[in-house]
MINU-273145 format. One record per residue (C-alpha): x, y, z; chain. Coordinates in steps of 0.25 Angstrom, whole numbers, plus 5000, padded with zeros to 4 digits. Example, Ala and Ser with C-alpha at 12.3 -4.5 7.8 and 13.67 -1.06 7.14 Angstrom:
! MINU-273145
+------+-------+------+------+
! east ! north !   up ! unit !
+------+-------+------+------+
! 5049 !  4982 ! 5031 !    A !
! 5055 !  4996 ! 5029 !    A !
+------+-------+------+------+
END
This chain:
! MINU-273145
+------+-------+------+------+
! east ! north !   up ! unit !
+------+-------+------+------+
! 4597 !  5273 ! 5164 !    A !
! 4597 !  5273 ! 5150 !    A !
! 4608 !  5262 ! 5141 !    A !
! 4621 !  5271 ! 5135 !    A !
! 4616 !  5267 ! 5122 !    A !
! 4601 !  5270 ! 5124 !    A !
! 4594 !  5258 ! 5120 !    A !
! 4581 !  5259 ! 5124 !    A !
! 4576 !  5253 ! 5137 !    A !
! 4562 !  5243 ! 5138 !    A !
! 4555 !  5238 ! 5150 !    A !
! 4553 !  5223 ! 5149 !    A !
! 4541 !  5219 ! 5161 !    A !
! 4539 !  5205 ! 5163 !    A !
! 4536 !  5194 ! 5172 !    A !
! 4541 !  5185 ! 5163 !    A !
! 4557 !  5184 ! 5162 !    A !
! 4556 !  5175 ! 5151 !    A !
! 4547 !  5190 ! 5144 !    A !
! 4558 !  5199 ! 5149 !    A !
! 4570 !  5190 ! 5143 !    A !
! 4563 !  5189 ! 5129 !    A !
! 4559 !  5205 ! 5129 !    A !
! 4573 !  5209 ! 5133 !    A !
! 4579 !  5197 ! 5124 !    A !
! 4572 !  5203 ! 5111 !    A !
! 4573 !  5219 ! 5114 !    A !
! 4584 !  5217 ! 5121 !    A !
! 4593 !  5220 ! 5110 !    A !
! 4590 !  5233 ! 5107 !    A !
! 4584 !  5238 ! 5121 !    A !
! 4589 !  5237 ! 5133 !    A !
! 4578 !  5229 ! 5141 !    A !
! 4573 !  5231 ! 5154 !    A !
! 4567 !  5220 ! 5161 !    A !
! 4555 !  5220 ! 5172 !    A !
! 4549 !  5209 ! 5180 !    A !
! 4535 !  5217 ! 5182 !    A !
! 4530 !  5229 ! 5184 !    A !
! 4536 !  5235 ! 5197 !    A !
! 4548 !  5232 ! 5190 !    A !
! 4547 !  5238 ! 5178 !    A !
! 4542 !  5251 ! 5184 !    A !
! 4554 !  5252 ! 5192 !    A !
! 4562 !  5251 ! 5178 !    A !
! 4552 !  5262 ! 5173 !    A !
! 4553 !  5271 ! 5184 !    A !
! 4568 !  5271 ! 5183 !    A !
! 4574 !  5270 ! 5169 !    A !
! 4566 !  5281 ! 5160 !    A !
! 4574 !  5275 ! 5149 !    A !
! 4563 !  5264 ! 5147 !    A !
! 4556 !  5265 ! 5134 !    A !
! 4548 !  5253 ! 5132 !    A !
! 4539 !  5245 ! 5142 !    A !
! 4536 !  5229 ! 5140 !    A !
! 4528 !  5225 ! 5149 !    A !
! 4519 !  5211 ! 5153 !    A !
! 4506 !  5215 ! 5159 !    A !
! 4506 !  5201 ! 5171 !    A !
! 4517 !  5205 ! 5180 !    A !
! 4519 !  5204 ! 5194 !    A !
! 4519 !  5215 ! 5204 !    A !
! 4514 !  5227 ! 5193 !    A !
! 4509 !  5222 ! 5178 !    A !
! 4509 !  5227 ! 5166 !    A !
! 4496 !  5235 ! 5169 !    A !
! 4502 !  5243 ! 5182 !    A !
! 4515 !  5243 ! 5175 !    A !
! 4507 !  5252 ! 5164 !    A !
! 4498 !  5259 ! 5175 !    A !
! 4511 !  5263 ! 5183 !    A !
! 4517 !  5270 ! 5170 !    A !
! 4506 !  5276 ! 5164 !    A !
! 4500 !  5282 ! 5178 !    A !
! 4515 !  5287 ! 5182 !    A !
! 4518 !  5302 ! 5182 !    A !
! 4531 !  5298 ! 5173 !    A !
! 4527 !  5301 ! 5159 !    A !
! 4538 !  5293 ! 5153 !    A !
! 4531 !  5280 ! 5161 !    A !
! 4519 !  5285 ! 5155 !    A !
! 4522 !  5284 ! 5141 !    A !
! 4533 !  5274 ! 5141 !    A !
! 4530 !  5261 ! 5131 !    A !
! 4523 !  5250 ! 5137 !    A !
! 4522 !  5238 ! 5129 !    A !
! 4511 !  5227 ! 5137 !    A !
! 4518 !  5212 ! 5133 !    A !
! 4504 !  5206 ! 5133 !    A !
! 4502 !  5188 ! 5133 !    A !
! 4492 !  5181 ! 5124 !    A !
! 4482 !  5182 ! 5139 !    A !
! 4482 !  5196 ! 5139 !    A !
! 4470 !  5199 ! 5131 !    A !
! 4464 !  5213 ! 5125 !    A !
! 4458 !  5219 ! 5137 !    A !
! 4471 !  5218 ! 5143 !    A !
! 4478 !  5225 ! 5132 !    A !
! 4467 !  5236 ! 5132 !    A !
! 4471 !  5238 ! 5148 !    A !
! 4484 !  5239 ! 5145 !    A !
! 4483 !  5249 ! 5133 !    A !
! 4474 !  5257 ! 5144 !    A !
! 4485 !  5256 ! 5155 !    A !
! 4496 !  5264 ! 5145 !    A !
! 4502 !  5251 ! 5135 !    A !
! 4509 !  5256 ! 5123 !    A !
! 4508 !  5242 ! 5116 !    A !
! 4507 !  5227 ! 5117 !    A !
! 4516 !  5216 ! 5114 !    A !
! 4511 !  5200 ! 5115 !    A !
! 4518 !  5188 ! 5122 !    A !
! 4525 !  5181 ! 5114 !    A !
! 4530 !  5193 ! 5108 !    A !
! 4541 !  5191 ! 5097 !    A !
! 4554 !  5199 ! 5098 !    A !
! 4549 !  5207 ! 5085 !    A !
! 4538 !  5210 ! 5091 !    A !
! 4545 !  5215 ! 5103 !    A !
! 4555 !  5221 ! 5097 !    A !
! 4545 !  5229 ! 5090 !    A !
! 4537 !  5234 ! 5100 !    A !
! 4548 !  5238 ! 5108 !    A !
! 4554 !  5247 ! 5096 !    A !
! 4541 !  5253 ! 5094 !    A !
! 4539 !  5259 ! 5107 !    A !
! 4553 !  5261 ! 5111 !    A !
! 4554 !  5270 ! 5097 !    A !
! 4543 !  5278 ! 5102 !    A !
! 4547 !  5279 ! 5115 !    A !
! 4561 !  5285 ! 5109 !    A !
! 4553 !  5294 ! 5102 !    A !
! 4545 !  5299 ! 5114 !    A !
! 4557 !  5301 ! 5120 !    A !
! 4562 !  5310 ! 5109 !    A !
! 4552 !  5319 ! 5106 !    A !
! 4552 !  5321 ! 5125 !    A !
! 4566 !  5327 ! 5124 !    A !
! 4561 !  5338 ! 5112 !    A !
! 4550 !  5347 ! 5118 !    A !
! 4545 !  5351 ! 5103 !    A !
! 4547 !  5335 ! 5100 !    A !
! 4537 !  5333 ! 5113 !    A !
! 4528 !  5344 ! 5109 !    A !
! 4525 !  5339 ! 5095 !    A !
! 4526 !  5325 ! 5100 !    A !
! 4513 !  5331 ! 5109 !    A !
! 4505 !  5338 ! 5099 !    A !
! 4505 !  5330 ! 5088 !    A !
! 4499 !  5314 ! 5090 !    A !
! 4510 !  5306 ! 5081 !    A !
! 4500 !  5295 ! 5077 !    A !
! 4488 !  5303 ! 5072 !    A !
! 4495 !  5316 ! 5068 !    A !
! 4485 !  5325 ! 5078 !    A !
! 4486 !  5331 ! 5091 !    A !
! 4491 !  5326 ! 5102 !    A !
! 4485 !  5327 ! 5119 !    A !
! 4494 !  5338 ! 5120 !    A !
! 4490 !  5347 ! 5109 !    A !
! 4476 !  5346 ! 5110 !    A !
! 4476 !  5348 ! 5125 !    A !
! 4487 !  5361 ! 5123 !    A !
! 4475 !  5367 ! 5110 !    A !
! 4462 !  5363 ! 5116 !    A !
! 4467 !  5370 ! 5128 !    A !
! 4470 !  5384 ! 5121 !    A !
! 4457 !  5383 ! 5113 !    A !
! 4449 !  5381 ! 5127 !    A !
! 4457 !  5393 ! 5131 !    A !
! 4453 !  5401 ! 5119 !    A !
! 4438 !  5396 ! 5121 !    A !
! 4439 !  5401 ! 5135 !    A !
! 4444 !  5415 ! 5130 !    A !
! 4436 !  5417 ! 5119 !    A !
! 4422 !  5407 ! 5121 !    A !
! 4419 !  5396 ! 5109 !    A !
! 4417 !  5383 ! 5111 !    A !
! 4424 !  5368 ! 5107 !    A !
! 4419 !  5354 ! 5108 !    A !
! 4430 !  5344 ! 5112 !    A !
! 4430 !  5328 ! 5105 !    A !
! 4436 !  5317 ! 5112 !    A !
! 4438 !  5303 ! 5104 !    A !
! 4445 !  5290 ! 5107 !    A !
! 4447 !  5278 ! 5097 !    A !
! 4436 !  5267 ! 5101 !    A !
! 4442 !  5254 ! 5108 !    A !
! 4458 !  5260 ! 5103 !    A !
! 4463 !  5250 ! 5114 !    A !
! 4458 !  5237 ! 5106 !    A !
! 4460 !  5242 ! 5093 !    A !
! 4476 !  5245 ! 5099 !    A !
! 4475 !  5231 ! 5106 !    A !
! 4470 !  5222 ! 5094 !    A !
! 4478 !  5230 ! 5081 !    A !
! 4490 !  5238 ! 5086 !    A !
! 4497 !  5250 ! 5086 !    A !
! 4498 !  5252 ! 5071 !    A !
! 4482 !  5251 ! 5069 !    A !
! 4480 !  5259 ! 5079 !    A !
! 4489 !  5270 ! 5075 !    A !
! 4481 !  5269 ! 5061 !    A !
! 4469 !  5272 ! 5068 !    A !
! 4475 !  5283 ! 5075 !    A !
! 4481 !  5289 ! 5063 !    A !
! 4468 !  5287 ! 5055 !    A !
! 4460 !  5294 ! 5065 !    A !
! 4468 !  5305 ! 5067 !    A !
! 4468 !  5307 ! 5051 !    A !
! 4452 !  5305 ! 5052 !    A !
! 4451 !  5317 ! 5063 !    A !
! 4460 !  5328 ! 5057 !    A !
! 4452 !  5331 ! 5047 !    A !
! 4439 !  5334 ! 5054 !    A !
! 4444 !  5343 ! 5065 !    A !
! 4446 !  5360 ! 5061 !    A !
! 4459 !  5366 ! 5062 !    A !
! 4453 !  5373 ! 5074 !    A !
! 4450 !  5361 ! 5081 !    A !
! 4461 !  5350 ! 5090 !    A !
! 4461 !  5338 ! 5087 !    A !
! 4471 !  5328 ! 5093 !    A !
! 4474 !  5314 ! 5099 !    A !
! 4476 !  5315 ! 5114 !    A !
! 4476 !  5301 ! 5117 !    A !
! 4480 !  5286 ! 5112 !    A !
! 4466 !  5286 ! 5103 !    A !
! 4459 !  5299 ! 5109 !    A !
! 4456 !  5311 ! 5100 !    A !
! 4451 !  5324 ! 5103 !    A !
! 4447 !  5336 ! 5096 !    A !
! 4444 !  5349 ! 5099 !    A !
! 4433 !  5357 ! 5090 !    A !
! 4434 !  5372 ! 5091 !    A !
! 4419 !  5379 ! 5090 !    A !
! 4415 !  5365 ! 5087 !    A !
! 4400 !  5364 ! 5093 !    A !
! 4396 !  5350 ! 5098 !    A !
! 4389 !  5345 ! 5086 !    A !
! 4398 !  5349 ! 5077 !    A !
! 4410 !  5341 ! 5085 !    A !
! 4397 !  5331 ! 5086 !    A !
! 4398 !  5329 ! 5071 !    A !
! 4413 !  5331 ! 5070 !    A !
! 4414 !  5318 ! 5079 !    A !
! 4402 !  5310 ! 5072 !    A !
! 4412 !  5313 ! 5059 !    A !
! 4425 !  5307 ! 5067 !    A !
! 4418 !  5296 ! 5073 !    A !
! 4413 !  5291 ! 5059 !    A !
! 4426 !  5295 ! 5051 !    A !
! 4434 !  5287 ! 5060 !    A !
! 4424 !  5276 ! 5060 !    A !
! 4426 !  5275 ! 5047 !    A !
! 4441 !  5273 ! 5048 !    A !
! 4447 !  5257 ! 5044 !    A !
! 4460 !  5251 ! 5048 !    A !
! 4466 !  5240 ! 5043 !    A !
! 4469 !  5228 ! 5054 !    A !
! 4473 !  5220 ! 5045 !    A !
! 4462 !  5212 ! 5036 !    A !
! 4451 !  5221 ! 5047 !    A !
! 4448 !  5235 ! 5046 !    A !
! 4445 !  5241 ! 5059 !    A !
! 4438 !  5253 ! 5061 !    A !
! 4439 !  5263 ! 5074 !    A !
! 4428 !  5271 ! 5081 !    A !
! 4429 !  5281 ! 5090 !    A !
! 4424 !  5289 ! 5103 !    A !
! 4421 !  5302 ! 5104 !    A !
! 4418 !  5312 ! 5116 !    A !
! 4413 !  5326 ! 5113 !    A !
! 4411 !  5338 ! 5123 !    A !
! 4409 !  5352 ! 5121 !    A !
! 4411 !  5360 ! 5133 !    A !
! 4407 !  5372 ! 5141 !    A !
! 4420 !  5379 ! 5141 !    A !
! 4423 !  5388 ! 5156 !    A !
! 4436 !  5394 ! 5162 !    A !
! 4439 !  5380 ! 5169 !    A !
! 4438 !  5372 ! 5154 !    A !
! 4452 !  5365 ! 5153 !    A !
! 4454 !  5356 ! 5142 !    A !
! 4458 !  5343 ! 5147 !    A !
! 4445 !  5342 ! 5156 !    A !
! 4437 !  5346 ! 5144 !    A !
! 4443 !  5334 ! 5135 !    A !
! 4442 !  5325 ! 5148 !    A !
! 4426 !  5331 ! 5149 !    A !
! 4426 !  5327 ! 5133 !    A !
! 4430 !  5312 ! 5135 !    A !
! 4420 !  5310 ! 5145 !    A !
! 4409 !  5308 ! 5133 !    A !
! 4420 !  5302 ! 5125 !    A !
! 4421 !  5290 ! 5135 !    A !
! 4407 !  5290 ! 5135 !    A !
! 4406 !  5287 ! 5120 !    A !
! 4417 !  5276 ! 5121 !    A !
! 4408 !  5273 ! 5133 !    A !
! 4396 !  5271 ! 5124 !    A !
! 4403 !  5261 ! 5115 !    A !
! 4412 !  5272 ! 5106 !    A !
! 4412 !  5275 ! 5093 !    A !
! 4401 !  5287 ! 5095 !    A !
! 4402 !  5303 ! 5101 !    A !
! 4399 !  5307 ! 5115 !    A !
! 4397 !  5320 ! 5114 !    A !
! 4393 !  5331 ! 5127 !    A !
! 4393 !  5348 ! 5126 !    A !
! 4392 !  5356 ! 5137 !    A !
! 4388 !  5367 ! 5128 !    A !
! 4375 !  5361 ! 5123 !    A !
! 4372 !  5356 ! 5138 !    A !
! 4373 !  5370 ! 5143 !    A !
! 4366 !  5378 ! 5133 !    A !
! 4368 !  5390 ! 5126 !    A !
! 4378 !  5396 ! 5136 !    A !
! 4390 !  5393 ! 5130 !    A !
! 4389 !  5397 ! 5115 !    A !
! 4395 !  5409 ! 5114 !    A !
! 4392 !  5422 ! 5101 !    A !
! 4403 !  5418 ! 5093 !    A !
! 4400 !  5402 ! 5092 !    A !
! 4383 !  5407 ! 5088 !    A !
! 4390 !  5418 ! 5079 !    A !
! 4397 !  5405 ! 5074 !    A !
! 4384 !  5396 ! 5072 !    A !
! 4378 !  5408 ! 5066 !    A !
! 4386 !  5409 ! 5056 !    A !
! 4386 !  5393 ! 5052 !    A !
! 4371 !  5395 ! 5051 !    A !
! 4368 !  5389 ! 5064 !    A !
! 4359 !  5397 ! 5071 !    A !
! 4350 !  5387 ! 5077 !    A !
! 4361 !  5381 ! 5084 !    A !
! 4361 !  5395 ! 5093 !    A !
! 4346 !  5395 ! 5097 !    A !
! 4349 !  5387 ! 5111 !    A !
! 4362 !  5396 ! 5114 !    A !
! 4351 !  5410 ! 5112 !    A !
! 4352 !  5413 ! 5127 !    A !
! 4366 !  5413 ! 5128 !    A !
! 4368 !  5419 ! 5116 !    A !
! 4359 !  5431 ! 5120 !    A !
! 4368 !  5433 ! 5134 !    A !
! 4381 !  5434 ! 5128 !    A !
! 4375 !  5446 ! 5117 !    A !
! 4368 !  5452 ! 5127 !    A !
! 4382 !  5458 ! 5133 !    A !
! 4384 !  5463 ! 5119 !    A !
! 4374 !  5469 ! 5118 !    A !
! 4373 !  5477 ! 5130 !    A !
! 4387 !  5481 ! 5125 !    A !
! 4383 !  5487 ! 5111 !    A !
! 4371 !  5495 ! 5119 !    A !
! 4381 !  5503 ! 5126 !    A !
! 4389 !  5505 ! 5114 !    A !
! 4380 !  5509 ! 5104 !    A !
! 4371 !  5520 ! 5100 !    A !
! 4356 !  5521 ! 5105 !    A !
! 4350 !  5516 ! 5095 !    A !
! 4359 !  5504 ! 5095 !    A !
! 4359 !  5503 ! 5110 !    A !
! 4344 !  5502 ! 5110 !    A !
! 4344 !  5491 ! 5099 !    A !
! 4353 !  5483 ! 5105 !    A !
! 4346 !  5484 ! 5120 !    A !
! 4331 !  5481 ! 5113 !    A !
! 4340 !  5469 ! 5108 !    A !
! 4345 !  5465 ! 5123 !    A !
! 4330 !  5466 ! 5127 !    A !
! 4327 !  5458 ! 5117 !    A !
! 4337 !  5446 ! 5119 !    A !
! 4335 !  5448 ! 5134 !    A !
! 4323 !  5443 ! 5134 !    A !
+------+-------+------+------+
END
């Protein structure tokens, strides 16, 4: 269904004919402009021409709006409908909260009735560039492997990448015992701050962040961006009050952080959501970050800005540090941190020891087994 020459294809939805002739009068030039009357129809067009690049679409239609329109795209088993541009034409009426809804529906961006055609013009070349580019990088599987790793705006990791590590390092922590804390962040109120200052400050943030972050992770430890502003880290024998710390430093480092709004300088805070788990056979990765947002959500919940912090380890007790993490606090001078773990400590030697009296000489035997009686009780 595509034009012989390629021009790229846009959606124009509206009620409004007098909308749909000035959209398609100012892009039609250099697109090829599709025009839809509401909803149902423009899921008809979507549904059967995959050549669309670009959505623009009025939010009060008839028979399906611009909200089911959204829903129906984002919710559809098709990933090209689910990440296809849609740009929300929104009237002097429409007011914040009904932007914020429509950024949580899926929107890529709005534009403002009456729009001008530079405007237009702009928008649409934006999003249909970068929808070119997608494209691209899809029909090259090292291009969508690279495109998957790497988060283009801040320079980190992407969804896929942490996912693919932190899922080999819970398999090496199954094998091999140890232990990891996993960090959950999100940019407090990221909605308004898109809503009242655009994509380009936003993008700042974002950039400054992740330039903020870098620095205070290890090599050994993940971190990435797995979500439009969600963060998350992954911190290898990391107890739960050193990541405690390691988020109180975040938290305050990135509250520090000013950005220009022209004339105001706006500051961002943020949430964050710490869980150290009791790792088991079943553990899985995504339930664990899903487990981790739970006291993430409860901190945006709690007004933002602070650290939820919840581990599994501490709730249960000494069972689950193992000989090589007390050999470790041992060796940082931390020897008070191993008094409540004694119990199980004393269980997994015991084995050990009952090995070596087998093995060694009589003298040796009877040292080791007055040693047994002794922790035994």
């Amino acid at each position: 269904m595509a034009d012989e020459n390629n021009t790229p294809r846009i959606l124009a939805v509206d009620d409004s004919r007098v909308m749909r002739r000035a959209m398609t009068k100012v892009l039609g030039t250099a697109y090829h402009v599709i025009e839809a009357e509401h909803g149902e129809d423009a899921w008809t067009y979507l549904t059967n021409d995959p050549d669309i690049q670009v959505v623009f679409t009025d939010l009060s239609m008839p028979y399906l709006d611009g909200f089911g329109l959204l829903e129906r795209m984002r919710s559809s088993d098709d990933p090209r409908l689910q990440e296809l541009p849609v740009i929300i034409i929104t009237g002097k009426e429409d007011d914040d909260q009904t932007k914020q809804l429509a950024l949580d529906k899926g929107a890529s961006d709005f534009i403002t009735k009456p729009f001008d055609s530079v405007q237009l013009q702009a928008r649409a070349k934006a999003h249909v560039n970068f929808k070119q580019t997608t494209r691209k990088l899809t029909e090259t599987s090292d291009k969508l492997e690279q495109q998957a790793a790497v988060d283009q705006v801040t320079g980190l990791g992407g969804q896929t990448y942490f996912c693919r590590a932190a899922d080999e390092c819970l398999a090496y922590f199954k094998r091999h015992g140890g232990q990891f804390t996993l960090l959950r962040m999100d940019i407090d109120d990221f909605n308004s701050l898109f809503i009242n200052n655009g994509k380009a400050l936003v993008d700042q943030i974002l950039q400054k962040i992740g330039a903020t972050l870098t620095p205070l992770v290890r090599k050994e430890d993940m971190l990435a961006r797995i979500g439009l502003a969600k963060f998350a880290m992954l911190l290898r024998d990391t107890s739960i009050e050193d990541a405690t710390q390691l988020a109180e430093r975040i938290r305050k480092e990135i509250n520090a952080l000013s950005f220009d709004t022209g004339g105001q300088q706006l500051h961002a805070t943020v949430s964050i959501g710490l869980f150290e788990p009791h790792l088991t056979e079943e553990s899985d990765i995504k339930t664990l970050i899903a487990d981790t947002e739970k006291y993430l959500n409860k901190a945006i919940e709690a007004g933002g800005n602070q650290t939820v912090i919840k581990s599994l380890r501490k709730v249960s007790g000494a069972a689950h540090l193992d000989l090589k993490q007390a050999l470790k606090l041992i060796g940082e001078g931390k020897e008070d941190l191993l008094k409540p773990h004694l119990g199980s400590l004393i269980q997994q030697v015991l084995p050990l020891l009952n090995y070596i009296s087998q093995q060694s000489s009589d003298d040796m035997a009877q040292a080791v087994q007055a040693l047994k009686e002794k922790l035994e009780k």
